[in-house]
C-alpha positions as CSV (number, residue, x, y, z in Angstrom):
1,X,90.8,152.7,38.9
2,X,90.2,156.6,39.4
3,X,86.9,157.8,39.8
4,X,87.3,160.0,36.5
5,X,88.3,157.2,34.5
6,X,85.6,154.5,36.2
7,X,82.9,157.2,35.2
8,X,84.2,157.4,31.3
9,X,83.9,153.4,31.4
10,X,80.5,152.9,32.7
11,X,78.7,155.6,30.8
12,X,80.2,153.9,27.7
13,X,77.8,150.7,28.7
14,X,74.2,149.5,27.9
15,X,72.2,149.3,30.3
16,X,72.6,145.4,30.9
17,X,75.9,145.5,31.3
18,X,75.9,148.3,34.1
19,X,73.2,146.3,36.1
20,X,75.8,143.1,35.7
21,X,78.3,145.7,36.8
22,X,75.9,146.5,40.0
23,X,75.2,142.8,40.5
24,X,78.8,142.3,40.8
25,X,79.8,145.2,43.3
26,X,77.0,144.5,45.5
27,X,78.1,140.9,45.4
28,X,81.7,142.2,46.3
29,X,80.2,144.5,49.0
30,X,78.2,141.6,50.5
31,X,81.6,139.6,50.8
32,X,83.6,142.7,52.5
33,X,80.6,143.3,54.8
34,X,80.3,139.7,55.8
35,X,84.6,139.2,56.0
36,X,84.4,142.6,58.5
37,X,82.0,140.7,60.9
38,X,84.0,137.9,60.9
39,X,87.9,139.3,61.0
40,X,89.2,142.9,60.6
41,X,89.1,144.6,57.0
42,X,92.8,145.2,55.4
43,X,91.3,148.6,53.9
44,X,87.8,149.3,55.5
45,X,87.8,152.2,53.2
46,X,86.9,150.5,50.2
47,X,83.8,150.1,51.8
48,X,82.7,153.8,50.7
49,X,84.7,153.1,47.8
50,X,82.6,150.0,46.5
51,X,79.1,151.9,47.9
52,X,79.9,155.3,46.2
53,X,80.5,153.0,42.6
54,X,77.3,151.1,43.2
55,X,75.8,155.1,43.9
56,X,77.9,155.8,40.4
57,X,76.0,153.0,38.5
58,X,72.7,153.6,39.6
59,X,73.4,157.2,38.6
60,X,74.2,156.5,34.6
61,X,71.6,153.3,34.7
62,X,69.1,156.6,35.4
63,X,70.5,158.9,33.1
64,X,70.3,156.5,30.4
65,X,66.6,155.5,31.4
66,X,65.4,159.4,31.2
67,X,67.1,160.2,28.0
68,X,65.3,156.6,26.5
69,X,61.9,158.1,27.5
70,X,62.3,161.7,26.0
């Protein structure tokens, strides 16, 4: 999924479902991490990729908690 489109998709969610989104792309982080120590990556790029969604995610969770206390 592009960036642009990823970013439409989260911002569209509560706040619960974008820390079950986070929960899930750590968990897939922890398993690439741990399979890179063991055996070579296929794509170690998706590394960033997974880290910068996880940045995206914390980002709108932020946003949303902000605009909640004005």
């Amino acid at each position: 999924m592009k960036a642009k489109d990823y970013r439409e998709k989260i911002r569209k969610m509560s706040v619960e479902e974008l820390r079950a989104e986070e929960q899930e792309l750590k968990a897939q982080l922890f398993k690439l991490r741990f399979k890179g120590a063991t055996s070579p990556i296929d794509n170690p790029v998706q590394v960033r990729y997974i880290k910068r969604d996880i940045a995206r995610v914390r980002t709108v969770i932020r946003e949303k908690q902000l605009s909640n206390e004005q």
